[in-house]
Structures are given as structure tokens and as C-alpha cells.
PLY file of the C-alpha trace (Angstrom):
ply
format ascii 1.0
element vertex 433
property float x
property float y
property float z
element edge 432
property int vertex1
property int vertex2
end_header
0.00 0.00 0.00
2.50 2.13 0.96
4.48 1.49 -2.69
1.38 2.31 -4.42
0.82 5.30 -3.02
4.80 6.80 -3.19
4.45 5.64 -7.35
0.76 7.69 -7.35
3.27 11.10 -5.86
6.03 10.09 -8.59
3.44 10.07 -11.33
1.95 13.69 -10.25
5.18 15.00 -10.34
6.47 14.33 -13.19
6.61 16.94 -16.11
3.88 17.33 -18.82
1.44 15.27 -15.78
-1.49 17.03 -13.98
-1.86 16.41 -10.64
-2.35 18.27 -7.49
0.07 20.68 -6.33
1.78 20.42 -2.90
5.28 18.96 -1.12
5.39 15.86 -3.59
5.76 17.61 -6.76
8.51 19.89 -5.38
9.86 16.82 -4.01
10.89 15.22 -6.98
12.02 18.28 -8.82
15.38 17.65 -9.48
17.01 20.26 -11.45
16.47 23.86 -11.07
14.24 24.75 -14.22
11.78 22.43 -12.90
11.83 24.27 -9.42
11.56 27.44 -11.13
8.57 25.78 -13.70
6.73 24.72 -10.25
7.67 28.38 -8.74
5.96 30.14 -11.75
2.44 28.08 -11.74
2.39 27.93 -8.18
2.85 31.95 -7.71
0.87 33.54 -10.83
-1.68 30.48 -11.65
-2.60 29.17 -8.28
-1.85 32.53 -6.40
0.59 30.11 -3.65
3.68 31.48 -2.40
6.30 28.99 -3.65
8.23 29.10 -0.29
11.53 27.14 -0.77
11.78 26.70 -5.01
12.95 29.87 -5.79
15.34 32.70 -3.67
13.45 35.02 -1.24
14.81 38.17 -3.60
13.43 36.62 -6.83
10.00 36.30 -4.82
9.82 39.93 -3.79
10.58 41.04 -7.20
7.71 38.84 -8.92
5.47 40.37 -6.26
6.64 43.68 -6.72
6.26 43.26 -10.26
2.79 41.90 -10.16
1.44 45.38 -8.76
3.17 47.25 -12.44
3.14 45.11 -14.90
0.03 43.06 -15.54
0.75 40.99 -18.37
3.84 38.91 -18.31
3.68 38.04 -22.05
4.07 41.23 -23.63
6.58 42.90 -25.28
8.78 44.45 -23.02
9.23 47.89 -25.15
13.07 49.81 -25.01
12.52 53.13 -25.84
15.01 54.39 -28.61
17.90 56.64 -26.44
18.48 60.09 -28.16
22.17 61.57 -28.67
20.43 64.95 -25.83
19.74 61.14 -23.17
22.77 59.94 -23.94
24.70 63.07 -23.14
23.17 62.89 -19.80
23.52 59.88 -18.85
27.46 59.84 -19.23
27.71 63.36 -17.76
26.15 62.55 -14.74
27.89 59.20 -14.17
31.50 60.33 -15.00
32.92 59.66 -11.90
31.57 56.64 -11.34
32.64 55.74 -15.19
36.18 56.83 -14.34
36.21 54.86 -11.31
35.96 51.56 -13.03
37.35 52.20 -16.11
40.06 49.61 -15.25
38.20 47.04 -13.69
35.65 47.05 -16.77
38.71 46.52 -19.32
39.70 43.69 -17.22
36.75 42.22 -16.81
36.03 42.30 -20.76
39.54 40.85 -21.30
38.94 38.02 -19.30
35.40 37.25 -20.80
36.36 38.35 -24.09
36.33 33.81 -24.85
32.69 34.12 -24.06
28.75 35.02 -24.73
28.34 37.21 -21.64
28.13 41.21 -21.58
29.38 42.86 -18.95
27.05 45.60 -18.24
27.13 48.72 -15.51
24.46 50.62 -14.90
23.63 53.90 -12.45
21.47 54.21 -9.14
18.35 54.11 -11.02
19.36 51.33 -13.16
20.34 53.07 -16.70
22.76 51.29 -18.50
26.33 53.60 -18.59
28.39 50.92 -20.14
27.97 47.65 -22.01
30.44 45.71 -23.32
31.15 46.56 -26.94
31.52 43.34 -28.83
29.83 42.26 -32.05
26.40 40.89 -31.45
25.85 36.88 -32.29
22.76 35.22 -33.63
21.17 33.81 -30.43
21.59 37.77 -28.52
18.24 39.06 -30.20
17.30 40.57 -26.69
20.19 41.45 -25.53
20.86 43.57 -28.53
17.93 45.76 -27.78
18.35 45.78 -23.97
21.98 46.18 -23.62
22.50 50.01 -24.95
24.40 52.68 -23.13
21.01 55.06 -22.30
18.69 52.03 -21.73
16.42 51.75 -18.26
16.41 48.25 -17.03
15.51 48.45 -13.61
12.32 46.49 -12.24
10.13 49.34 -13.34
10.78 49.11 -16.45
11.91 45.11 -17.24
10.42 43.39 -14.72
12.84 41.15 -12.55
16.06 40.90 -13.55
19.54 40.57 -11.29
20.21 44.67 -11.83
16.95 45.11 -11.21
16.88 43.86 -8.05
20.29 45.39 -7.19
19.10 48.27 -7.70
15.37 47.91 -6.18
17.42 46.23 -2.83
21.12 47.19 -2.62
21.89 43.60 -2.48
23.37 41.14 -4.96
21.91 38.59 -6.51
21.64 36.10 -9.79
18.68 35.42 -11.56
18.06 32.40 -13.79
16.17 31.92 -16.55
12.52 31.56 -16.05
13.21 33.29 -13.21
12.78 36.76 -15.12
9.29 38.04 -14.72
8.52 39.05 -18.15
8.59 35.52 -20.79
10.41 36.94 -23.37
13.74 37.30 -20.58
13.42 33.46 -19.79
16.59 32.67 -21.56
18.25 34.85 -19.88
21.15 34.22 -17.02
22.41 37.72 -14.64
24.49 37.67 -12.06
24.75 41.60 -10.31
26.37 42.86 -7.32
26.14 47.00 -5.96
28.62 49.38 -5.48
28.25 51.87 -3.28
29.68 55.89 -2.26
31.01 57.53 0.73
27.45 58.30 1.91
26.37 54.44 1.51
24.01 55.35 -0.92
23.80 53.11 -4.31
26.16 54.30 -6.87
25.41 51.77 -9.46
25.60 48.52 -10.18
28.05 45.83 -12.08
26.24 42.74 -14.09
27.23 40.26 -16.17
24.63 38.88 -18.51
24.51 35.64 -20.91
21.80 35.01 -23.90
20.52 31.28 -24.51
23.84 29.92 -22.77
25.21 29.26 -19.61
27.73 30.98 -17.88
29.93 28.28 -17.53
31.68 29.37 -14.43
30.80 31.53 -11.23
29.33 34.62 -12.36
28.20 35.91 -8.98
31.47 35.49 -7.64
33.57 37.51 -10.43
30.95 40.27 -10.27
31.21 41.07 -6.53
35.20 40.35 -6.71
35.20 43.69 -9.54
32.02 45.54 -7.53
34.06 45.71 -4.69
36.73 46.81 -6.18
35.36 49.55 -8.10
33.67 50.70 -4.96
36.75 50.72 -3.13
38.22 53.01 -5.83
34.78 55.17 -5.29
35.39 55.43 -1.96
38.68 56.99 -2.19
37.70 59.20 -5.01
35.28 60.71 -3.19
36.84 61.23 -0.14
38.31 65.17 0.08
40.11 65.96 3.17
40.32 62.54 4.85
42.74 60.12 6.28
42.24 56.86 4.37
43.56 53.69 6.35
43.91 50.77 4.65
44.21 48.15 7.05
43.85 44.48 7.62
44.31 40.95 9.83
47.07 39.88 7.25
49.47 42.58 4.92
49.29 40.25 2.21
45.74 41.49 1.93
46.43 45.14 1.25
45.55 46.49 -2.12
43.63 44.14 -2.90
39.67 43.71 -3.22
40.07 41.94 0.68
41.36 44.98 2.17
39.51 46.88 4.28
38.98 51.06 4.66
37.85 53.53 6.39
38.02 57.10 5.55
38.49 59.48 8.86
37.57 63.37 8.66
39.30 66.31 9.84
37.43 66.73 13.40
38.27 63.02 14.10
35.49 60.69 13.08
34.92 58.34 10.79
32.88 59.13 7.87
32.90 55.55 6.00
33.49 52.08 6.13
33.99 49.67 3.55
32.24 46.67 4.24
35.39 44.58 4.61
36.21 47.19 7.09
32.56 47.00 9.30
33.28 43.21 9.22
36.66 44.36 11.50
34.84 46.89 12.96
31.54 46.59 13.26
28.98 48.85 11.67
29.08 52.67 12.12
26.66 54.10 14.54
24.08 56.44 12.77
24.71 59.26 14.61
27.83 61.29 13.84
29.15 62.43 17.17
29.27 58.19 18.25
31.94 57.69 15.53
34.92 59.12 17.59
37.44 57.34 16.11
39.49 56.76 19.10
36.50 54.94 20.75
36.16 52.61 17.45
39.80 51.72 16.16
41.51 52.88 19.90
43.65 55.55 18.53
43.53 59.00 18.40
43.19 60.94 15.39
47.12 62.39 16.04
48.38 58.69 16.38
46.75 57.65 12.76
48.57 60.37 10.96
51.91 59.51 12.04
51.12 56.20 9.96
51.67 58.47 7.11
55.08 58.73 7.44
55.71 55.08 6.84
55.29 53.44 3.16
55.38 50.09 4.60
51.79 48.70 6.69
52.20 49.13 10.27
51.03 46.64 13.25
48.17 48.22 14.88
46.23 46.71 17.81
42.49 48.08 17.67
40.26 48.91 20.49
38.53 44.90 20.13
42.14 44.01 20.84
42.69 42.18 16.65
46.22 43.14 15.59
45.55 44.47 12.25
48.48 46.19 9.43
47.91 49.60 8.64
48.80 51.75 5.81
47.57 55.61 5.79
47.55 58.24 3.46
46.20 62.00 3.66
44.00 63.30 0.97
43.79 66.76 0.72
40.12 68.83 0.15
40.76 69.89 -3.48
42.04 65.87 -4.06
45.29 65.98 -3.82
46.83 62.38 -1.94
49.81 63.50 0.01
51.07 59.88 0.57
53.58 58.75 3.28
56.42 59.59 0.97
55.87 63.51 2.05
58.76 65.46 2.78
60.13 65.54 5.94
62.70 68.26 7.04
66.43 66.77 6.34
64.88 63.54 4.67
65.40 64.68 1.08
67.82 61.86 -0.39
69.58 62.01 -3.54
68.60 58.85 -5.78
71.87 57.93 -5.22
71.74 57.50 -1.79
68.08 55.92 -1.60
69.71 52.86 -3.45
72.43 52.24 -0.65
71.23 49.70 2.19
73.50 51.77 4.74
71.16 55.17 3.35
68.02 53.50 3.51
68.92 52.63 7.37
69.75 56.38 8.36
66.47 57.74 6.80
64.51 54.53 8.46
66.46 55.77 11.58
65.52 59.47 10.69
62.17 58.36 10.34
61.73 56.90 14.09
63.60 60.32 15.68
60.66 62.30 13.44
58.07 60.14 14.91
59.61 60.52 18.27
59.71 64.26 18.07
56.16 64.28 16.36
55.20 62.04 19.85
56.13 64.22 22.34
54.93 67.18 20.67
51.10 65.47 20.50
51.12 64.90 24.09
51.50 68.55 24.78
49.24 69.48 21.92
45.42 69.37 22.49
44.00 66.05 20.09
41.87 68.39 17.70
44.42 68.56 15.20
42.81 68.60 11.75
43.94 66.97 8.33
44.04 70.56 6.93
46.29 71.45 9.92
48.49 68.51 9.40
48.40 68.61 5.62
49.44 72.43 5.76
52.07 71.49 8.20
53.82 68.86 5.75
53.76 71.33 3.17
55.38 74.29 4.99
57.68 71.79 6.26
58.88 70.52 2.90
58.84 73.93 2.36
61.89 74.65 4.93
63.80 71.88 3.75
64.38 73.28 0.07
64.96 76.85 1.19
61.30 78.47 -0.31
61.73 76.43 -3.30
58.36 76.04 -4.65
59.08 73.76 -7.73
61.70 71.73 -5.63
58.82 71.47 -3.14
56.49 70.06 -5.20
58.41 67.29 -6.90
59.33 65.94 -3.57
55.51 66.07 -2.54
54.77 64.76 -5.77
51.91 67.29 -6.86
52.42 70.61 -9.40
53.37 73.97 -8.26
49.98 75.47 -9.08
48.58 73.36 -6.41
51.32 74.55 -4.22
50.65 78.04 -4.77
46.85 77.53 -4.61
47.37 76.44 -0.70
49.58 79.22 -0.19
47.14 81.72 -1.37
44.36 80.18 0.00
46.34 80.57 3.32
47.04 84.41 3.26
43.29 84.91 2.00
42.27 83.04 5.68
44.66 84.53 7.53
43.18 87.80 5.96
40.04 87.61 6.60
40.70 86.64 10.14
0 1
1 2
2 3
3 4
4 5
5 6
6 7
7 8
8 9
9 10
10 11
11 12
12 13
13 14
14 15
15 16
16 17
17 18
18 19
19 20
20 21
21 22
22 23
23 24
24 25
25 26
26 27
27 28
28 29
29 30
30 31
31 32
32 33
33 34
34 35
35 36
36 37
37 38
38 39
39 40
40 41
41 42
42 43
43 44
44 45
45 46
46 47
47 48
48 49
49 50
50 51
51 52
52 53
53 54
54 55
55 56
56 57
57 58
58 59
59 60
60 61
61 62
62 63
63 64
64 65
65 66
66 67
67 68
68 69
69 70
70 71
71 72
72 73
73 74
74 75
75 76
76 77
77 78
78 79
79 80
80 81
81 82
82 83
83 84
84 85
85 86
86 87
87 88
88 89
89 90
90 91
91 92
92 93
93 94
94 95
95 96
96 97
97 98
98 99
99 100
100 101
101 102
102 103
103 104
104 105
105 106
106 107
107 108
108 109
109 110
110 111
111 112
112 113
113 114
114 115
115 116
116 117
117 118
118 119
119 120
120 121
121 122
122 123
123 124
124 125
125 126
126 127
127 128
128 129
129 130
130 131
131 132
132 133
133 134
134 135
135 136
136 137
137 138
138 139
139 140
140 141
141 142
142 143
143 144
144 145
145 146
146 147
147 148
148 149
149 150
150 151
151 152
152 153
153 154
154 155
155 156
156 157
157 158
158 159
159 160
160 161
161 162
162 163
163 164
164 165
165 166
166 167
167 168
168 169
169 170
170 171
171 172
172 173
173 174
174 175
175 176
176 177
177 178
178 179
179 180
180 181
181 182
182 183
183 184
184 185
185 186
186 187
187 188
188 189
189 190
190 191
191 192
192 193
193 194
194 195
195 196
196 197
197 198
198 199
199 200
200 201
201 202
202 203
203 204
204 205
205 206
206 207
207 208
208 209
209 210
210 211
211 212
212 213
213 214
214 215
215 216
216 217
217 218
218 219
219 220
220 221
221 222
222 223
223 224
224 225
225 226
226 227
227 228
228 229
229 230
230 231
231 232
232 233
233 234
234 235
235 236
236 237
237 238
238 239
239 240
240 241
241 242
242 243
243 244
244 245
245 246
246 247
247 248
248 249
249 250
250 251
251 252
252 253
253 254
254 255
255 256
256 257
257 258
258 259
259 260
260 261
261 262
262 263
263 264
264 265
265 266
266 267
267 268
268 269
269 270
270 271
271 272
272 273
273 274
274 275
275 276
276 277
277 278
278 279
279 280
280 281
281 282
282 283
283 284
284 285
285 286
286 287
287 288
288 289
289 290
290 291
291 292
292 293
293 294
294 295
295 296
296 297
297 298
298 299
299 300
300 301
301 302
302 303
303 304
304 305
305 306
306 307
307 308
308 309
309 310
310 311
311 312
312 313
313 314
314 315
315 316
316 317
317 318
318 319
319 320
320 321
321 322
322 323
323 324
324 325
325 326
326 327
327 328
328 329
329 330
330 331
331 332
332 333
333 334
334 335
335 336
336 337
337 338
338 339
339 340
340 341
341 342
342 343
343 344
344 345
345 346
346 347
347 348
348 349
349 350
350 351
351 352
352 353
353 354
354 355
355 356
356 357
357 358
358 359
359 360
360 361
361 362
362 363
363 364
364 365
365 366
366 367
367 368
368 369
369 370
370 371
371 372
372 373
373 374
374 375
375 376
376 377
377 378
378 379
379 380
380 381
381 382
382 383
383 384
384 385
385 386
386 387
387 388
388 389
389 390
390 391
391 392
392 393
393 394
394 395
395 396
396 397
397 398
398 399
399 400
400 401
401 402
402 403
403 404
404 405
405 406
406 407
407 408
408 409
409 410
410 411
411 412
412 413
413 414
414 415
415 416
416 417
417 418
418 419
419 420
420 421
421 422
422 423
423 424
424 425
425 426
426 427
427 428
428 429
429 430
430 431
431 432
């Protein structure tokens, strides 16, 4: 009896077969287009939440989608983008373009064996870049979709992996029948977000495939170049901050594991990366909780004397992890003033930086500096700014080449306009004091 009644489940579950709906038929769905095939008639035929056969993000978008678009058979209709749109778009997405110009190239490289587009696209889901490779036979959608000016977020497409990104903040891959809208359904996306100093979206980074399989982890190489573009947001974006890069392991610096943190002039931090509020924690909402010697256990004087070192430095924080640090300053009109900043007597002929015995005095140097810097920082109150300390390394470097404004500014590595900028800047302040 009990044989008879397990075949009678098997038979209702199996494809093409009528039956009644329930926990055998997703039982015996092996493969995931018959999950998604159960999903689907489950959610817009029988009106039953298909709890379990699809992802939880998918779900919300289908119901999301339900409410604006009523028919999922139609046409889905991409509105020709004028030269005036186009102009826009790139205009107001330059930075973000510039950003991850790199990563984009490399990502295209890599791919370049293969079907899928990679695709980036603004806060509100307008496609800014696409990759530009000639179009094959079985891409009839993605020919009309993917164009630099195009909307695809939710609104306007239905569910699709930007979409969601961009509906959400959170990655995600979507799958084939998955898509809300039929004529998607042989579609694969894999999308991740990338986000500013503020936290807000910035855009996002897809990769899409037409008719075929991505053949490898898509989700995984999309967040791997998402959070590296971000992290190269981050920085960009940050004017007049400290930027630590820091981490349990130095091996791990400068690369898409690293974490940061970007500290501003009265001592706080202003952002996190989220490798860095995995070390840290999350930042508290409210700006005067995000003292930064409370969260990392150093005080804001301590930090920039890790600017005088190229090398990380070890760095207990306030939870008690070791963790390396490397700092630079970056200046309010941009400018990075990194750790190789002038320091008075440390200018070394290239000559003498190549000698082991020359590289030993100026590490030597170095620790006296820090020394002097120490004792002067107890005395000194701890509301030193970054402008303060930025204006200081300049007017020191400064002294050390005797007024010499062009010899100045090769050795900080920025032009002389700048240079002069700061000093004028200064006398106007002092003036007007």
C-alpha cells in the first residue's frame, strides 16, 4: 500500500502530468528549471507562495512586479535613447565611469572567450556601459536591452539581477525563467552594488549571458570587480580625509580583501567599507558616536603619524585584533599626500636611496621624526585637523628646500599650481581673520 501510493506522488510530479500541487511535486524536482517551472504556476496560476523553489529576492521582485506590470507576455518595449539622453547619462555618471574604467577593461579581457556582456548601470538602473563586442545570432534581446542610455531596472523590465540590485542594494543572480517578463526566460544575470562615501547606491556591475550558460561563477567575479570599483569610489570621493587601509594579514592590502575607512578632519569616521565593518563593526548612525578613538583605539594624532611610513604598520584596535595599517592623507581639493611627504632633512639624492647603509639612516631618521612628532602630541590638544596637518607637511617641505616652490612640489609629488593655490588660499584666511 504504501508502494502504491509513493508511485501515485512520482506520477503527479512528473513533467507534462497534472496532478495536485503540494510537497510531492517539489519533491521530486530535481534540477532547477523544474523548481523554477513549479515556482511560476504555483505563484501567478494558483496565487501560492512557492516558499523554498525559488530565492526570497526573486519572490519579492515577482510580487513587486505583479502590482506594475500586468501581463507577463508582452513585449517588453526599449525606448530608442536620443544623442540629448545619452549626453546625460554619461555626464552625470562620469565619476563613477572613471572609477571603473580599469576594472571594466579587465573584466572584458577576461570574458572576451565568451557570450556574456558585462554591463554597468547607475542608481536608477540606466545602463552607462555595455560591453562593446559584435552581437551573435542567439543575442536578439540582448541587442535591444543592452545600450548605453537604456532603463532596465524592475520598473521598467520586470525582474532581472540589476533590477533587483538596484530595487534592494543587495546582490543577486537570476536564472532563466526566473525573469518576470517571458520573453527574458533565456536569460542568465548575475549583479552585485557598489556603493559611495554616503552608503548610498552608486550603481551597479552585471554580467549577462543570452541562450547559454555561464559556464563558471558569475556571482562570484561580479562582486570580486564591484568591490573593487567601490573601493576606488570610496577613495575618489573622499576630500580631506585620512584613508587607512588596514587588515588581519598585509598580504591582503591592495587588494579587493582589504579593508577602509576614511576618517575626517574633526576626528570621526565618515565611512566604512564593508570589509572594514566586518573588522569593525557597523558605524553608529549618529555622527558624534563615531569618535574614532572609541572605534579603532587611537587618536586621530596617532593615525597620521602612519603616514610617514610606506610600509603597513602593526596596529592593535580597540577589540584588541592586531591588524596592518597603511595611511595616506587626501587633501580637500584631491590631492593624496602619501607617506612619501617630505620631511625636514629627509630629502635623499637617488643615489643614496639605493644604498642599504642610506636607507637605514632615513629609516632611523624616520623613528627620531616620529619621536619628536610624539612628544609634541602629548602637549598638543588632540583636535588637530587633516588641513592642519596637511598644511604642516607642506610648509615643512617647504623649509627643507629653502622656499623652493618647484623643488617642493616634486618631492611632494603634486604641481606647483597646487602649491601656490594652498599658499594663497592661506594668506586669503589669515586675511580675513
Amino acid at each position: 500500500m504504501a508502494i502504491e501510493k509513493f508511485e501515485r506522488f512520482a506520477k503527479s510530479a512528473r513533467p507534462g502530468q497534472t496532478g495536485t500541487t503540494g510537497a510531492p511535486r517539489q519533491l521530486f524536482a530535481t534540477t532547477p528549471a523544474q523548481r523554477v517551472a513549479i515556482a511560476r504556476r504555483q505563484f501567478f496560476e494558483e496565487g501560492v507562495r512557492p516558499s523554498g523553489l525559488i530565492g526570497e529576492a526573486v519572490l519579492q521582485s515577482w510580487m513587486r512586479c505583479t502590482r506594475t506590470h500586468a501581463d507577463r507576455q508582452r513585449i517588453v518595449p526599449f525606448d530608442a535613447v536620443t544623442p540629448s539622453r545619452l549626453h546625460a547619462t554619461l555626464a552625470r555618471n562620469r565619476e563613477l565611469l572613471e572609477v571603473a574604467r580599469q576594472e571594466l577593461v579587465q573584466m572584458e579581457n577576461s570574458l572576451a572567450g565568451t557570450d556574456c556582456r558585462v554591463i554597468l548601470t547607475d542608481r536608477e538602473g540606466v545602463v552607462v556601459h555595455v560591453t562593446q563586442q559584435p552581437w551573435t545570432a542567439h543575442q536578439p534581446v540582448l541587442r535591444k536591452t543592452a545600450r548605453v542610455g537604456v532603463n532596465i531596472s524592475e520598473r521598467m523590465v520586470g525582474t532581472t539581477a540589476p533590477g533587483i540590485v538596484a530595487s534592494t542594494g543587495q546582490a543577486c543572480t537570476v536564472d532563466g525563467a526566473e525573469h518576470y517578463f517571458d520573453v527574458l526566460c533565456d536569460m542568465q544575470c548575475a549583479a552585485a552594488p557598489i556603493r559611495d562615501v554616503t552608503g548610498r547606491l552608486a550603481g551597479v556591475l552585471d554580467l549577462t549571458a543570452e541562450a547559454r550558460r555561464f559556464g563558471f561563477d558569475a556571482a562570484s567575479m561580479v562582486a570580486l570587480y564591484a568591490t573593487t570599483i567601490e573601493n576606488r569610489l570610496l577613495q575618489a570621493q573622499s576630500r580631506d580625509h585620512l584613508i587607512l587601509r588596514f587588515q588581519a594579514s598585509a598580504s591582503l592590502l591592495g587588494t579587493p580583501l582589504e579593508a577602509l575607512a576614511g576618517i575626517a578632519p574633526d576626528g570621526t569616521i565618515a565611512w566604512l567599507n564593508n570589509a572594514g565593518a566586518r573588522l569593525l563593526g557597523r558605524l553608529p548612525e549618529a555622527a558624534d558616536e563615531r569618535d574614532v578613538e572609541c572605534l579603532l583605539g587611537h587618536d586621530l594624532a596617532s593615525l597620521l603619524r602612519l603616514g610617514r611610513r610606506e610600509s603597513a604598520q602593526p596596529l592593535r584596535l580597540a577589540s584588541g585584533l592586531g591588524v596592518w595599517v597603511q595611511a595616506h592623507l587626501k587633501g580637500a581639493d584631491g590631492v593624496d599626500f602619501k607617506h612619501a611627504v617630505a620631511m625636514p632633512g629627509m630629502a635623499l639624492s637617488a643615489h643614496a636611496a639605493e644604498s642599504p647603509i642610506a636607507e637605514d639612516d632615513a629609516t632611523a631618521a624616520a623613528e627620531r621624526s616620529d619621536a619628536e612628532h610624539m612628544s609634541e602630541s602629548e602637549c598638543a590638544p588632540h583636535t588637530e585637523t587633516l588641513r592642519e596637518h596637511s598644511r604642516k607637511l607642506i610648509e615643512e617641505t617647504l623649509a627643507a628646500h629653502g622656499g623652493n616652490v618647484s623643488q617642493a612640489a616634486r618631492q611632494l609629488n603634486v604641481s606647483r599650481g597646487t602649491l601656490y593655490r594652498r599658499m594663497r588660499g592661506w594668506r586669503e584666511d589669515s586675511g580675513s581673520a
